[in-house]
N, C-alpha and C positions, 0 to 999 in steps of 0.2 A: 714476769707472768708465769703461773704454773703450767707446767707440761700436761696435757692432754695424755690420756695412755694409749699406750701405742698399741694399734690392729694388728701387730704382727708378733709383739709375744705375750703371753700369758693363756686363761683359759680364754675357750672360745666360745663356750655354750653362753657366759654373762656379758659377755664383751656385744656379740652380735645380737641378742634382744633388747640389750640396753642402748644401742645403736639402731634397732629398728623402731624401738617403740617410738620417740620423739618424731622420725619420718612417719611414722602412724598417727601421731597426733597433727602432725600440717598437716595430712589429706585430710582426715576429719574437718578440721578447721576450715579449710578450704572447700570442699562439700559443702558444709553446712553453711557456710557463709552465702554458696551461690543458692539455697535455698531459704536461704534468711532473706535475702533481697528480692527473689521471687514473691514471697508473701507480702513482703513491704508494696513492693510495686504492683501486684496483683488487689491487694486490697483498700490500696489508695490510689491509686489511677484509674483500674480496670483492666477488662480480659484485651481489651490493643494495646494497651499498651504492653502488657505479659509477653504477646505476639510480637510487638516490636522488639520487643529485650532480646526474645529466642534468635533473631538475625543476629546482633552484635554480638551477642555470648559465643553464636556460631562462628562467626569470622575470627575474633578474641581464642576460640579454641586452636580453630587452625593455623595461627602464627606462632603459638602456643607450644602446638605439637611439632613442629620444625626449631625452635628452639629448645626443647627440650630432649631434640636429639644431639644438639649440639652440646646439651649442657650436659648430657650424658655421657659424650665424646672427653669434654674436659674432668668432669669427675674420675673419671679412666685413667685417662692421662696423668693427672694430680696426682692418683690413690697410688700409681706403679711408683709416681715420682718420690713420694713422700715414703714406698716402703724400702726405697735405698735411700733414703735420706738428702734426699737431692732439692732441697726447697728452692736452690735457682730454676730448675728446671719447673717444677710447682708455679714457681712467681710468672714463669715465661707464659704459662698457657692461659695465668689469668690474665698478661695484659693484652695478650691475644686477643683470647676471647670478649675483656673491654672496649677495647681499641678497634673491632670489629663491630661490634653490634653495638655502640653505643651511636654512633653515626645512621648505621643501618635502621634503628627502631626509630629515628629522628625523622630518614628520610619516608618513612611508611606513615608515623602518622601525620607527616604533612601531606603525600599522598591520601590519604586514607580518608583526611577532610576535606579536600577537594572532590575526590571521587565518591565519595558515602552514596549520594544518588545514584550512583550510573552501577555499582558494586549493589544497591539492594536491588536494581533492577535483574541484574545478572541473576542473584538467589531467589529473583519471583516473588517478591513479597507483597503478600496482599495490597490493592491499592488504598485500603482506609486508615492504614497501619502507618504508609508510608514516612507523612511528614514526623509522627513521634516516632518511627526508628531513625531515621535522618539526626534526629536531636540527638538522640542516645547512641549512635554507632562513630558521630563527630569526636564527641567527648570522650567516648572509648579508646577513639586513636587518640586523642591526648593525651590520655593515659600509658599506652601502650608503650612506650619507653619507659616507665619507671617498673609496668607490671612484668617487660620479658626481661629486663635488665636483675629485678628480685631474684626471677627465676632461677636465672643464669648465677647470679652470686649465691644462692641458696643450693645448688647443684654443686660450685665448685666447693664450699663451706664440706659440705657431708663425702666429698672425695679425699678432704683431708683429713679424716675424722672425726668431724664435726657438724652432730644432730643437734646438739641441744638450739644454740644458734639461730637456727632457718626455724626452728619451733617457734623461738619469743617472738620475734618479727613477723611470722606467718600470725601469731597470735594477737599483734597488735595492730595488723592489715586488719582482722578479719572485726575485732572490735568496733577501731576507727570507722568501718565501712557502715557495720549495724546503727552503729550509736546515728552517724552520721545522713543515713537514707532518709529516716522520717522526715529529719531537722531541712534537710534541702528540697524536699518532694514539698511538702508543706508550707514550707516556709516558718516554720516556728519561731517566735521573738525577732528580734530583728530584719532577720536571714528574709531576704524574696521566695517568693513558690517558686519551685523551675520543673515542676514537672519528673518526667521522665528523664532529663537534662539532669536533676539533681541528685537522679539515682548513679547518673553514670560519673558524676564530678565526686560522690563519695566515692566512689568507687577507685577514681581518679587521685584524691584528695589520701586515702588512705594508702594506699602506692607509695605515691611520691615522699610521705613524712616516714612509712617504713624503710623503704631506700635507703632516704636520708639519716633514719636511724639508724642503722646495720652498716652505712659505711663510719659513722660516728664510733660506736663500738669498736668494730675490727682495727680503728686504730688507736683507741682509748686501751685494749686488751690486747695489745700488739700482737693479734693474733698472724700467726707464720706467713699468710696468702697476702698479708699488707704491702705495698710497694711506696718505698719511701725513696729519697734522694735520686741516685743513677738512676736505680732501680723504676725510674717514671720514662726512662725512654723504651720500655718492653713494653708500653701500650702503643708503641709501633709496631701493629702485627709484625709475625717473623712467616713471611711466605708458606716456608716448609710445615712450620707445624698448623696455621692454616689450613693449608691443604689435609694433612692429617685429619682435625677435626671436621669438616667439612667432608670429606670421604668414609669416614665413620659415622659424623651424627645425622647427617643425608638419611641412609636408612632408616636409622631408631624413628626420623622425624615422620620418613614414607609412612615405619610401620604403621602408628597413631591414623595415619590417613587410612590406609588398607581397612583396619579395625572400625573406623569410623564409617567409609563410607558402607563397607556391607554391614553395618548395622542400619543403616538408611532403608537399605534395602532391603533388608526385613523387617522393617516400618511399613514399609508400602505393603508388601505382602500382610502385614496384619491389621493392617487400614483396611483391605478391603470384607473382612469378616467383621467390618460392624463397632458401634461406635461401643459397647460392651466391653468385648475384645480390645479392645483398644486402649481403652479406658485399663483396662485390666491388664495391662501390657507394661503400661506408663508407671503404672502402682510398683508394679514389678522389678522394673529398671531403676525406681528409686532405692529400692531394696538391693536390691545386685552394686549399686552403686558403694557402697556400705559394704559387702560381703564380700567385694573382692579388694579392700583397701587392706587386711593383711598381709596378702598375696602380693601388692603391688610394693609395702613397705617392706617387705622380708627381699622379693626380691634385687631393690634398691640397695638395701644393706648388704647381700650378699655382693654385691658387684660390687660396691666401694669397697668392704672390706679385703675379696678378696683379691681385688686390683693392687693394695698396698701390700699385701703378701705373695703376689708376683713380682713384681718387683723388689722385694726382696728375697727372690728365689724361693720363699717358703712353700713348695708345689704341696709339701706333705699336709700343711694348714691349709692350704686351698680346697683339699678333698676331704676336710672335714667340715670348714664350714659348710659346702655344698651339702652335705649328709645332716648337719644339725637345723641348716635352713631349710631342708624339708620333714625334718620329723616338728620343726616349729609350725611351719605350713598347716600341715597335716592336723596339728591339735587347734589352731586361731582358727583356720578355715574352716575346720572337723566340725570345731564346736557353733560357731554361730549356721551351720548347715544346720545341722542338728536343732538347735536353738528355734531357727523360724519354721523347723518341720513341725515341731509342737506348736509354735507359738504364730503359727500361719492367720489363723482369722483375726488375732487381734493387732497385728499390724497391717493388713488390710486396711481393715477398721480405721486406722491413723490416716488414710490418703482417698479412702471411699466412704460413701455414704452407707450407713447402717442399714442393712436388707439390700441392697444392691447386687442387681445379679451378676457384678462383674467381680462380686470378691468369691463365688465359687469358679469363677474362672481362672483371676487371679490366682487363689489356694490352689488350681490343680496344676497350672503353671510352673509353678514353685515348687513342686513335688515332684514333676516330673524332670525341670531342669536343673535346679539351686544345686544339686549334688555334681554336677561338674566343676565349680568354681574347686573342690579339690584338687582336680587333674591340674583348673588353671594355676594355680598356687605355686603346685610342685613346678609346670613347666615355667614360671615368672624367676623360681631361684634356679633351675639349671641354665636359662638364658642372661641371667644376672651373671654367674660365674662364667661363662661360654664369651659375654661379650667383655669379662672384665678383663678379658683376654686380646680383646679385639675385633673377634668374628660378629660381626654384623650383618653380614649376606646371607649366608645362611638362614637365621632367625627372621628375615626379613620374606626368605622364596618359604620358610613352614607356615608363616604362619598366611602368607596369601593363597597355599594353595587349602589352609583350615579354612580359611573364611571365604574362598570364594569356591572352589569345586567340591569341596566338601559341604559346609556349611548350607548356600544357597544350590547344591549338587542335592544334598539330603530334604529338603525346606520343598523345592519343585519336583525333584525325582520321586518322592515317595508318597505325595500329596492326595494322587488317588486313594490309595490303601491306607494311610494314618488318619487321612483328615489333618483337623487341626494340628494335631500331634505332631506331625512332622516339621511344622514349623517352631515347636516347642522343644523336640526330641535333635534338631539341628545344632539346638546350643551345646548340648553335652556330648553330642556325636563332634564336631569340631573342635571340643576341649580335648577330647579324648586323643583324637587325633593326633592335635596340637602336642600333645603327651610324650604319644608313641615316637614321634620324628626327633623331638626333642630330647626326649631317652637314647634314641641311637646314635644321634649328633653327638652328644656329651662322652658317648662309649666309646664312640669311632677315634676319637683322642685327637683328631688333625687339627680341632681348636688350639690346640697348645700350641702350634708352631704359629708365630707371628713376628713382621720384619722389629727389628732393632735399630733404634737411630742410635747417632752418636753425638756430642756437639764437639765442637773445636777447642781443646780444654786450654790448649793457649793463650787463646782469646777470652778465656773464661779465668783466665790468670792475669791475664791485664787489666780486663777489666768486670767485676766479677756480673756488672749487670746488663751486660753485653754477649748476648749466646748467639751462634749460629749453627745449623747443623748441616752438619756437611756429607754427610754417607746414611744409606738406608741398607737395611740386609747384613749389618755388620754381628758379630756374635754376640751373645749377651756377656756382662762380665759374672765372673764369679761370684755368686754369691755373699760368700763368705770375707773378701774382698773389702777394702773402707770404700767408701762412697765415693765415686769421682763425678763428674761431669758430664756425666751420661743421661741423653736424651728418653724420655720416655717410650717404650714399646706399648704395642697399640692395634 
């Protein structure tokens, strides 16, 4: 198999865009795919069933966003391991992190079909809705092991350097899914009608053959995170590094929560200015959806990368990718700002009805907030490098106090005197924020200090697929140093 080139020498300015761009092509693909299925199901079932889909997608999110802190934890882990060239240690946190969740997403959606009633009652779901989200929130947990288990193997994939990967795969979910909705909602040729049921088994159906295909590959292309022979008893979680990831991706998972629910919250606050506003709100958020996927791909890649250039002591490369991941920021983000300031009415247009008075709401929306997604950009790569480090707390207490005393502080505080505005002028006042704390975090330096494991290299010469680790707080080794046995820091 050809070597991959390595994140921790050569230039850095083509190394990290040609690593961010393919994480920029999954979110797209993924975006658009959940908007592919919305029209599908919106224009062949109906506005209940749309409503039923928005529960499942909702719940789908939030199991979502907890493993995605986890899978952030392991990408971490991976990228240190892999920049001392420590692929035992690499192997270890995959079968971790398999041997952990692959049990875990089994026993939730068998949960999850038993309980689908009593969980849509919990989220209040209209009563006429009910029995089509019942069908589709079942099927969803059926799903639900092949879609967090993707996740999870696509997060650990891009911690070893490896974008292209979670691209083909994210590419052939999101096909299988399109092609697939009509053919099962309808029932086209053979296939039965199922409904709402048939949107969620593509959905289902396209998972499970990606899965299947990406673990096919990574041992067809024996790529380095494969676990062959011994090497199958490390899907015996290892306690310690358990605990690791779970004390690290906990936060990332919270954060997603934090971020989510006070956007809720200011959903209600713009629910009650009218169904215009609203309307015009909605249009928007699709838009922001889009405009902040630079910012989330840059940031990603800055953390992977610069996690494998921790670990191997390259501090000097670490403080320049952070420096070249936001002059990147700065121009992707700069420009599609820019982009929808001119080009404001006629993507309105795309998600409103032509003369509608929600696209001059919409447009003044957009003008007044879209220019923060800057700030969030810069502050998405200084928290990529911050946590590629380990610090997760931190990034966790800025960004609740942006979104909740700030954000919803500014949104009700200022309400009298702005008007509408202030629940419009909240988003770029909390980006900004978000900014400032996050600037001084990165300056203050104390991100840098984080404990060091070690494993038992003994045991790791007995028998090489066999790790345990036995001290925390131990010194880093020398850089310079060949590679021994050493536990990922974190």
């Amino acid at each position: 198999m050809k070597a991959r080139p390595s994140l921790t020498t050569g230039p850095i300015g083509p190394a990290l865009l040609l690593f961010a761009l393919p994480t920029l092509g999954s979110s797209v693909l993924q975006s658009a795919n959940g908007s592919i299925d919305a029209v599908w199901v919106g224009r062949l079932i109906g506005e209940n069933a749309l409503a039923a889909t928005t529960n499942g997608n909702l719940v789908l999110f939030l199991l979502t966003a907890f493993v995605f802190g986890f899978g952030m934890a392991s990408t971490i882990l991976i990228g240190q391991s892999v920049g001392r060239g420590d692929m035992v240690a690499a192997r270890e946190v995959v079968g971790t992190a398999i041997g952990t969740f692959v049990p875990l997403t089994a026993v939730i959606a068998v949960l999850g079909w038993i309980y689908a009633p009593d969980l849509l009652a919990v989220l209040g779901t209209p009563a006429e809705t009910v029995p089509l989200a019942i069908d589709f929130l079942r099927v969803i947990f059926a799903a639900m092991p092949a879609v967090l288990m993707l996740t999870l193997l696509m997060m650990a994939l891009r911690g070893s350097g490896d974008a292209v990967t979670p691209l083909i795969f994210m590419a052939i979910a999101v096909v299988l899914d399109t092609v697939l909705n009509p053919l099962f909602i309808l029932g086209l040729g053979p296939l039965p009608a199922m409904g709402i049921g048939g949107s969620a088994l593509a959905t289902a159906l396209a998972n499970y053959v990606s899965l299947i295909g990406m673990l096919i590959y990574i041992y067809a292309k024996d790529l380095p995170l494969r676990l062959r022979g011994a090497e199958m008893r490390l899907l015996i979680p290892t306690p310690s590094v358990l605990k690791l990831m779970l004390s690290k991706g906990l936060p990332i998972g919270i954060q997603m929560v934090v971020v989510s629910s006070s956007m809720l919250t200011m959903l209600t606050l713009v629910n009650r200015e009218g169904v215009d506003t609203a309307a015009a709100f909605g249009a928007t958020q699709q838009l922001w959806t889009y405009v902040q996927m630079p910012a989330m791909a840059l940031g990603a890649a800055v953390s992977a990368m610069a996690a494998q250039n921790i670990g191997a002591g390259r501090w000097d490369r670490v403080r320049r990718i952070t420096q070249l991941g936001i002059g990147y920021n700065i121009v992707l983000t700069g420009g599609l700002v820019v982009a929808l300031f001119f080009a404001d009415r006629w993507v309105m247009e795309l998600f409103l009805a032509p003369g509608s008075p929600a696209i001059e709401i919409g447009r003044h929306i957009g003008q007044v907030s879209t220019w923060g997604f800057i700030c969030f950009g810069v502050t998405m790569v200084l928290f990529g490098t911050i946590r590629a480090n380990g610090q997760v707390i931190w990034p966790l207490i800025i960004l609740f106090v942006s979104m909740y005393p700030v954000r919803l502080g500014f949104a009700f505080g200022l309400r009298d005197w702005l008007g509408t505005d202030a629940l419009w002028l909240s988003f770029p006042a909390a980006m900004v924020s978000t900014l400032i704390m996050a600037t001084a975090l990165y300056l203050q330096r104390g991100w840098r200090k984080a404990p060091v494991m070690r494993f038992d290299e003994s045991r790791i010469k007995a028998a090489p697929a066999e790790i345990s680790v036995v001290a925390e707080g131990a010194p880093a080794r020398n850089p310079n140093a060949p590679a021994t046995g050493q536990a990922p820091n974190i």
